[in-house]
C-alpha positions as a Python dict, from the first residue, in 0.01 Angstrom:
ca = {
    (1, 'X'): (0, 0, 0),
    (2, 'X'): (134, -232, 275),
    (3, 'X'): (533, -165, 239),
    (4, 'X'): (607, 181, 201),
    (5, 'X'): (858, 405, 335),
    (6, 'X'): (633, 674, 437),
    (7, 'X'): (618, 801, 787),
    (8, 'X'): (948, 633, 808),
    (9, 'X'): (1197, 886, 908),
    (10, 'X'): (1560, 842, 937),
    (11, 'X'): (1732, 1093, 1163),
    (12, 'X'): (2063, 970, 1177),
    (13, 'X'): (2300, 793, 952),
    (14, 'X'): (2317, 477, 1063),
    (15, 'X'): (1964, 413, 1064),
    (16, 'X'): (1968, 538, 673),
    (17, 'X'): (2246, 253, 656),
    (18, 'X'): (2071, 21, 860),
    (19, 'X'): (2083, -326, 675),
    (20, 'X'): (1654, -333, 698),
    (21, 'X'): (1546, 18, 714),
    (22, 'X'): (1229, -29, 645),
    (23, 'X'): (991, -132, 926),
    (24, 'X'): (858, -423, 718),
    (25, 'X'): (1151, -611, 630),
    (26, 'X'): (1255, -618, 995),
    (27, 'X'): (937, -777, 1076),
    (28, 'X'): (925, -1011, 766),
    (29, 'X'): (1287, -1083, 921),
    (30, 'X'): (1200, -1180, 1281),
    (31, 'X'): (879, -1396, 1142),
    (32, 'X'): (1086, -1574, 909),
    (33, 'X'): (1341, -1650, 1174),
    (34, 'X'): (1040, -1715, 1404),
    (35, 'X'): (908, -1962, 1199),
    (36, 'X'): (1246, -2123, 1141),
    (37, 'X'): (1255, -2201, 1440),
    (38, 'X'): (933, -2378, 1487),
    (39, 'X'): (969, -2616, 1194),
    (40, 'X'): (1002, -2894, 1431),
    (41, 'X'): (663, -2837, 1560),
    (42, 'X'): (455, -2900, 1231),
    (43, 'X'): (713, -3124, 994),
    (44, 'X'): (813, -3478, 1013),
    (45, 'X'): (1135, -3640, 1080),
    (46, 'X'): (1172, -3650, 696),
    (47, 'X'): (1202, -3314, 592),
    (48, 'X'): (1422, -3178, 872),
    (49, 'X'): (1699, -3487, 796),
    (50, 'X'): (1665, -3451, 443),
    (51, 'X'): (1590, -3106, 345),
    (52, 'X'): (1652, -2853, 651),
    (53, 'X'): (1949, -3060, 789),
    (54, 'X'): (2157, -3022, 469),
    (55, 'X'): (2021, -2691, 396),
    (56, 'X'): (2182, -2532, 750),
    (57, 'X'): (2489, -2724, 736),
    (58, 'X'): (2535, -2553, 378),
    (59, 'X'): (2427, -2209, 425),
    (60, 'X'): (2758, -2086, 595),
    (61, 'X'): (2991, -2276, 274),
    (62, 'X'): (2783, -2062, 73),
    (63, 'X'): (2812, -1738, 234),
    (64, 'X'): (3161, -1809, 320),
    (65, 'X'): (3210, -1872, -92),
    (66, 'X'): (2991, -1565, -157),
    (67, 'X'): (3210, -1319, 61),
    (68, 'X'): (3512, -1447, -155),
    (69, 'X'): (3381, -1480, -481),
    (70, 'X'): (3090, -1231, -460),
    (71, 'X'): (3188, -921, -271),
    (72, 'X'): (3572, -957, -341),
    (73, 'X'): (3638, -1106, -644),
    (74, 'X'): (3833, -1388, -581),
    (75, 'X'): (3744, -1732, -752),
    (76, 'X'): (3777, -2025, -514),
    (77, 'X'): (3727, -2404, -619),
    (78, 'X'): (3825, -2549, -268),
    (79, 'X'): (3542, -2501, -49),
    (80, 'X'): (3478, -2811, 2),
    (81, 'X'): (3885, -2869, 101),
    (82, 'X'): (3797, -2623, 342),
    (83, 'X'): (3517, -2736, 492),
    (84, 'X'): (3711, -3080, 543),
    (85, 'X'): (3967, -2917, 729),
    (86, 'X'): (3646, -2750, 970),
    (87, 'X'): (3529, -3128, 1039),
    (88, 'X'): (3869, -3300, 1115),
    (89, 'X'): (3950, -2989, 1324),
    (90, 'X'): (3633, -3043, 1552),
    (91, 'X'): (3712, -3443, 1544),
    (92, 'X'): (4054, -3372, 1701),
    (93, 'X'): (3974, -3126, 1952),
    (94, 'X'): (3641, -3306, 2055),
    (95, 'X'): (3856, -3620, 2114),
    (96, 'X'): (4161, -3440, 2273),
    (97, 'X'): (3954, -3218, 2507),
    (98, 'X'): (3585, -3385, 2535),
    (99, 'X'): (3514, -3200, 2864),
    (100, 'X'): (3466, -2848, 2661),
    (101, 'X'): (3091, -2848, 2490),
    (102, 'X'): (3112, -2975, 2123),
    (103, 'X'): (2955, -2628, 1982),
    (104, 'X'): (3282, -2453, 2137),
    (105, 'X'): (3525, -2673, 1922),
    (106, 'X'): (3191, -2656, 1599),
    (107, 'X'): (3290, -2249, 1621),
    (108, 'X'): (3700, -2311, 1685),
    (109, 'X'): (3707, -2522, 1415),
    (110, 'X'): (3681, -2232, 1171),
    (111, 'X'): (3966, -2101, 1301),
    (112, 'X'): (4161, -2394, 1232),
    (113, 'X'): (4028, -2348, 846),
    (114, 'X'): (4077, -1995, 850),
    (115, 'X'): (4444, -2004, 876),
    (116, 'X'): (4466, -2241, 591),
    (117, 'X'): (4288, -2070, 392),
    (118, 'X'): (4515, -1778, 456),
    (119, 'X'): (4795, -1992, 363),
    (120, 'X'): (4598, -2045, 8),
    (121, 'X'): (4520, -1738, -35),
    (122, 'X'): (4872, -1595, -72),
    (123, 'X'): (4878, -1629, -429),
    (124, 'X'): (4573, -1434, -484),
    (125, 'X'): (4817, -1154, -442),
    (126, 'X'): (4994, -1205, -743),
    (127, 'X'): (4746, -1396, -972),
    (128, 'X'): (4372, -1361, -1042),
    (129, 'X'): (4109, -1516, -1241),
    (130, 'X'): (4161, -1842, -1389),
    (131, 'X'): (4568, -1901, -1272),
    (132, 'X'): (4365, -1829, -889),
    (133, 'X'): (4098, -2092, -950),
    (134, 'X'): (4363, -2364, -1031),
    (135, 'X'): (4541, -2222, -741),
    (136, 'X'): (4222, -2305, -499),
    (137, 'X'): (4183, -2618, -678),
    (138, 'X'): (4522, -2754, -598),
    (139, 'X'): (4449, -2673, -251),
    (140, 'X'): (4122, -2856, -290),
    (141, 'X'): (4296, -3140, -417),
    (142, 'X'): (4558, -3137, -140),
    (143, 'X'): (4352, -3112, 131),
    (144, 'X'): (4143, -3441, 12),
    (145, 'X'): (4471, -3618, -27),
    (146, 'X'): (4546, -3493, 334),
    (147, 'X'): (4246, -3641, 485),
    (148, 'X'): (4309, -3992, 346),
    (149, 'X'): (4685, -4060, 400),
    (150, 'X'): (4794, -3812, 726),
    (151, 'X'): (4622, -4117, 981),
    (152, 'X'): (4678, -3901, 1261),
    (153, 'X'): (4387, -3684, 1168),
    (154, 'X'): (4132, -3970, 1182),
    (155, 'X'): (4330, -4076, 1519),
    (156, 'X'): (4492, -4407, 1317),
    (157, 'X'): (4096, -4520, 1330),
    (158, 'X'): (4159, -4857, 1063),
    (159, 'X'): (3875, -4716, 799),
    (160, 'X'): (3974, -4386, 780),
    (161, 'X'): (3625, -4287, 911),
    (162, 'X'): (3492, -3997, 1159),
    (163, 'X'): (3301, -4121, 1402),
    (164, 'X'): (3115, -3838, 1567),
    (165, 'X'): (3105, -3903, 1953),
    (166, 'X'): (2794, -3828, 2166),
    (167, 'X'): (2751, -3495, 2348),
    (168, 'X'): (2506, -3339, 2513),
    (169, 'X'): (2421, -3015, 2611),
    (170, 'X'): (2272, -2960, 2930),
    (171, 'X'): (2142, -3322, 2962),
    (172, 'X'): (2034, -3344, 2594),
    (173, 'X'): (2186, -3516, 2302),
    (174, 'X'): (2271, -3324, 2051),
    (175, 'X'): (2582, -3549, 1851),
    (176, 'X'): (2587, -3910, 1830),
    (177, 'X'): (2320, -4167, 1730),
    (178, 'X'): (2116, -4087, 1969),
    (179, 'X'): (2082, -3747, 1873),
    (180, 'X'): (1753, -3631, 1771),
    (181, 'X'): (1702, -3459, 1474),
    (182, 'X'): (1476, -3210, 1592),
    (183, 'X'): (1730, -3097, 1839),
    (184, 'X'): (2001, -3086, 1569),
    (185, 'X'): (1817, -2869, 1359),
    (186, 'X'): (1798, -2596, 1634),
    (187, 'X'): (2154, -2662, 1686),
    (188, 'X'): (2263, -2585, 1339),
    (189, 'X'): (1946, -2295, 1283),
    (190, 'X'): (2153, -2134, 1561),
    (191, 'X'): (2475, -2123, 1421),
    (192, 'X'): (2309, -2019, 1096),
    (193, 'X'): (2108, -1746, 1247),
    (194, 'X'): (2435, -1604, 1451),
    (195, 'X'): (2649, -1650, 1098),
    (196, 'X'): (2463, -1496, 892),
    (197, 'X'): (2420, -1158, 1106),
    (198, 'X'): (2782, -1137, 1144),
    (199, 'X'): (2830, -1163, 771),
    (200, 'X'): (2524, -905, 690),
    (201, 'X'): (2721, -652, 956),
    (202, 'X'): (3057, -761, 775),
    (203, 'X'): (2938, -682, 399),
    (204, 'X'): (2787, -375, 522),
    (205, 'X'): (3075, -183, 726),
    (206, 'X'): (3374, -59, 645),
    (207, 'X'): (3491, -415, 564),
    (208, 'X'): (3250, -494, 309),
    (209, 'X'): (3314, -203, 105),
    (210, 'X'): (3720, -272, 95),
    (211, 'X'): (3594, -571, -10),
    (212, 'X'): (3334, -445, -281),
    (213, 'X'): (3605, -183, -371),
    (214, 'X'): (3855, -505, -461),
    (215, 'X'): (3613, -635, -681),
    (216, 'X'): (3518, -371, -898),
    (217, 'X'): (3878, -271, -953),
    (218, 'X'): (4183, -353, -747),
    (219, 'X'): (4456, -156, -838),
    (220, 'X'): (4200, 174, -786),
    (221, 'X'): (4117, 59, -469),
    (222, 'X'): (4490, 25, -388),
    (223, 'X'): (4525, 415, -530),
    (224, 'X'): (4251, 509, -282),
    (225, 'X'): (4429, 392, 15),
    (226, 'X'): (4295, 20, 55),
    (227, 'X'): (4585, -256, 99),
    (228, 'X'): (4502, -506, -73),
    (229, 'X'): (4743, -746, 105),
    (230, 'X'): (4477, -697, 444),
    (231, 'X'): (4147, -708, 204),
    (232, 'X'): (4242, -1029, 27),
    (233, 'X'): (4375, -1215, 313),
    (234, 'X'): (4076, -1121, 519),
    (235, 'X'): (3866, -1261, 291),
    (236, 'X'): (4020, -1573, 262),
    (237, 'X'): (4012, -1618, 610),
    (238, 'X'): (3670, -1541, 678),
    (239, 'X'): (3549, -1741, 394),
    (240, 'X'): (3782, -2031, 509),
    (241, 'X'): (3614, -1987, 873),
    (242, 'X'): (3228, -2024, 754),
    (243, 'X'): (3332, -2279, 554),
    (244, 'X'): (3516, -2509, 817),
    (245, 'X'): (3206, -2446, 1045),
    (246, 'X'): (3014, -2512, 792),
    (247, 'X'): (3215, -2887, 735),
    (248, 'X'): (3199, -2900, 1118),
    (249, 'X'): (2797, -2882, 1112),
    (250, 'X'): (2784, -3118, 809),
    (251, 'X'): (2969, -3421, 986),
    (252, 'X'): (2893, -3362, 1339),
    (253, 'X'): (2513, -3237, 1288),
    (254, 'X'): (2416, -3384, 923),
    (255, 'X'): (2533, -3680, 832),
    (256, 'X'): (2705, -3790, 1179),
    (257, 'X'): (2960, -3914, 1028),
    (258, 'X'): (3233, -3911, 755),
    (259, 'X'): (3402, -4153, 537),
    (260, 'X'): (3753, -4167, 455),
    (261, 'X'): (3757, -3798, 280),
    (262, 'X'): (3487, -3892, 53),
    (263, 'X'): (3243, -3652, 150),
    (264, 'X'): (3485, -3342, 115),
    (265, 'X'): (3524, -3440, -273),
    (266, 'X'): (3544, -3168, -578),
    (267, 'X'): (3194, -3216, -666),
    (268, 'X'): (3064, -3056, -351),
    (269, 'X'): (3269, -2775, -413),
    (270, 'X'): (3122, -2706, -806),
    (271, 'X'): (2801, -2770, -609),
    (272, 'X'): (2895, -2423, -361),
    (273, 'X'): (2998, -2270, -661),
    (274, 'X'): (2644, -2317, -839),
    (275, 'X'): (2468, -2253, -530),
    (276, 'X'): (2633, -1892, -496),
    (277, 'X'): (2564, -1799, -921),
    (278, 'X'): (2215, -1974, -867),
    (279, 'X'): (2138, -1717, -528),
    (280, 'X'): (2330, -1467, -671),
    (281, 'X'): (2687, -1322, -636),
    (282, 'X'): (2721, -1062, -380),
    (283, 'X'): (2409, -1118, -159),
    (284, 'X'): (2375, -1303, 119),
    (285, 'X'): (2029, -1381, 80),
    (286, 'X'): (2106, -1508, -248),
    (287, 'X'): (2274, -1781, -26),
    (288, 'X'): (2014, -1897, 91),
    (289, 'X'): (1837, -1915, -205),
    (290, 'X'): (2128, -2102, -382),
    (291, 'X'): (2163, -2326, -50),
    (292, 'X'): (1775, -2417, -71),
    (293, 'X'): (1812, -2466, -429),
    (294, 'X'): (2079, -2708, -448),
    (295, 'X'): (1940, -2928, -149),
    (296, 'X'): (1575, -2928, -242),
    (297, 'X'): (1624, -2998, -583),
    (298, 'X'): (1747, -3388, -550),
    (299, 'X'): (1451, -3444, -296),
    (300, 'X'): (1185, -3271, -502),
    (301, 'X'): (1285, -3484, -797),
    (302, 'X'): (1347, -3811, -633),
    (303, 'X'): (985, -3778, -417),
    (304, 'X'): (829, -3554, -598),
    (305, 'X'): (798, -3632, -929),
    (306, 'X'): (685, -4017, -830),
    (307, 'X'): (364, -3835, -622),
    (308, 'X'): (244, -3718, -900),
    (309, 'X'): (224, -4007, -1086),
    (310, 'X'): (579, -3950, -1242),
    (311, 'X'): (779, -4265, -1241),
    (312, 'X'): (1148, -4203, -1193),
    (313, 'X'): (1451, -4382, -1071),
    (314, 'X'): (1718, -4282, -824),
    (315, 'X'): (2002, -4311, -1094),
    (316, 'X'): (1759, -4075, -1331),
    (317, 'X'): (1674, -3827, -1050),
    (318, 'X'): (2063, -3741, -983),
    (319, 'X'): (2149, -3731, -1384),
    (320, 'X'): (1806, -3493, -1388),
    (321, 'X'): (2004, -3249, -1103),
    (322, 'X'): (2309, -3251, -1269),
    (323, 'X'): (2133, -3120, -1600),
    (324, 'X'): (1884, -2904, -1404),
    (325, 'X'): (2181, -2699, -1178),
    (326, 'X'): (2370, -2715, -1505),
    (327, 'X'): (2147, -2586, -1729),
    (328, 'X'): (2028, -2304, -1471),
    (329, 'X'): (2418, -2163, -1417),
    (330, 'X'): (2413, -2122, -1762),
    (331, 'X'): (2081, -1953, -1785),
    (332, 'X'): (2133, -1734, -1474),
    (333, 'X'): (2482, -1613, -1554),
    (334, 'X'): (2374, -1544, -1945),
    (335, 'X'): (2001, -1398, -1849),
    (336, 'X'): (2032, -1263, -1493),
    (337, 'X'): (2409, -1287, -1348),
    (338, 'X'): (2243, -1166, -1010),
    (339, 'X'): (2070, -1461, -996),
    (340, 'X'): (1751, -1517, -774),
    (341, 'X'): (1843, -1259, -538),
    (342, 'X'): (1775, -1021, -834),
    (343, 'X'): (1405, -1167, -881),
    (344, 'X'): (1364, -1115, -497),
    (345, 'X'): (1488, -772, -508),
    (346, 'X'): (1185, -716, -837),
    (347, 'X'): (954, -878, -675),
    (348, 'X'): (1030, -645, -339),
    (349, 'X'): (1023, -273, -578),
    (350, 'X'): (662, -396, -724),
    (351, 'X'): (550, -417, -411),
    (352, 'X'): (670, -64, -300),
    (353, 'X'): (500, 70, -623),
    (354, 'X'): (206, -123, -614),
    (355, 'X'): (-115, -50, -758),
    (356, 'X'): (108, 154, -930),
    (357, 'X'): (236, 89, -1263),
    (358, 'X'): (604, -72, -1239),
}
């Protein structure tokens, strides 16, 4: 009885396109983001640096991966290549220029990855499918092998390590080791919150429907007037640029630090990959669900299992999250390719029938 449409009248088109247009998802919307944002205020030091840390430095991969893979089409394996590129960009500007605020060069930096991914994405304009995914993973590969022999990007620093500088923003540390995690967490919320409404506008404009038009069959598209040359580029570059802010906020928010191109490794981007099926291809809150997903799972296991009387070891717990995320992909792309965006989008028509019978 709560989430009906009645009495809601649209009198113009755009607010029948709106992305929320009913009254209560706008709400739910602004008290979710409300309550984001005061996380700090009733949880420890130990979930924000171990579960909502990782979980915002994610998000934008994951949307970045979804625009690609879910509204477009395109298969990438080299998010994670990407996402390096994001981090060693902000490293070198934040060293050549440290005057200019560090959350300037976090935003450049997807530029940086943008136009490599551009570069990538050429061939997705003569291949698709499987020949594209080796094409992305050859990039991912590259990339890696960048970080660890081109010394000039880890300014000829002996180990080959990032060490993230500290910065502050109007008198408050918000890089470095004195950093507080608290204030990180707003710092990357932000970036998450301002990300994701530029994607949601992107996905559903004129932009996002090229995109969705690409996807469902590309050489109709091209008959109806779309170039595909524009489409496909543009959404390798936009997907490049979430992801390289995304690889900014990991090193210079999450971990605060980097190793010498360890952390930029093919196994984070098969974990992107799962996180986007798990969510749900072609929804952005399906990111977030896939996001969550992926970085909750390792802590619920590791801690969780042990509280309730559950003995488990560390070595056990990560073989358990392989087999779990595993097992899931499988599950989700046989039972419900949507994935739990799909079970969200149930659970939401229930309610707008309920008492009724669904």
């Amino acid at each position: 009885m709560f989430y009906r449409e009645a009495g809601q009248y649209k009198t113009s088109y755009q607010a029948d396109m709106a992305i929320f247009p009913l009254m209560q998802d706008r709400l739910g919307v602004a008290a979710i983001v409300a309550l984001a944002y005061a996380v700090p205020l009733f949880t420890g030091n130990f979930v924000i640096s171990t579960i909502m840390l990782p979980f915002m430095a994610l998000v934008p991969a994951v949307i970045g991966l979804n625009i690609l893979t879910g509204y477009t089409g395109l298969i990438s394996l080299g998010s994670a290549g990407f996402m390096g590129v994001g981090a060693y960009a902000c490293y070198k500007l934040t060293t050549l220029l440290p005057e200019v605020n560090i959350l300037i060069w976090i935003l450049c930096s997807g530029f940086f990855s943008a136009a490599i991914g551009v570069v990538f994405g050429l061939p997705s304009l003569r291949i698709k499918g499987l020949y594209l995914a080796v094409a992305t993973l050859a990039a991912q590969f590259f990339l890696q092998w960048s970080f660890v022999r081109i010394p000039w990007l880890f300014n000829y620093n002996p180990s080959g390590a990032i060490e993230v500088p500290l910065r502050t923003l109007f008198g408050v540390a918000i890089t470095g080791p004195t950093a507080a995690v608290e204030v990180k967490y707003l710092v990357a919320l932000s970036f998450v919150v301002l990300l994701t409404w530029i994607a949601s506008n992107l996905v559903h404009g004129r932009v996002g429907r090229s995109w969705m038009a690409v996807r469902d069959m590309d050489i109709a598209a091209q008959l109806m007037g779309i170039k595909l040359l524009e489409s496909k580029l543009l959404a390798f570059a936009v997907s490049s640029f979430y992801c390289g802010v995304s690889g900014a906020l990991f090193v210079f928010i999450y971990l605060g630090g980097a190793e010498a191109g360890t952390e930029f490794s093919i196994r984070l981007s098969f974990l992107i990959l799962f996180a986007v099926i798990i969510g749900g291809l072609g929804s952005t809150i399906g990111s977030f669900f896939g996001a969550g997903f992926i970085v909750a799972l390792p802590t619920i296991l590791k801690f969780g299992l042990p509280a309730i009387g559950i003995a488990i070891t560390g070595s056990i717990a990560e073989k358990l999250v392989v087999m779990v995320i595993g097992a899931l992909t499988i599950y989700l792309l046989i039972v419900e390719p949507h994935g739990l965006a799909r079970l969200w989008q149930i659970t939401k028509q229930k309610l707008r029938v309920w008492p009724f019978p669904y």
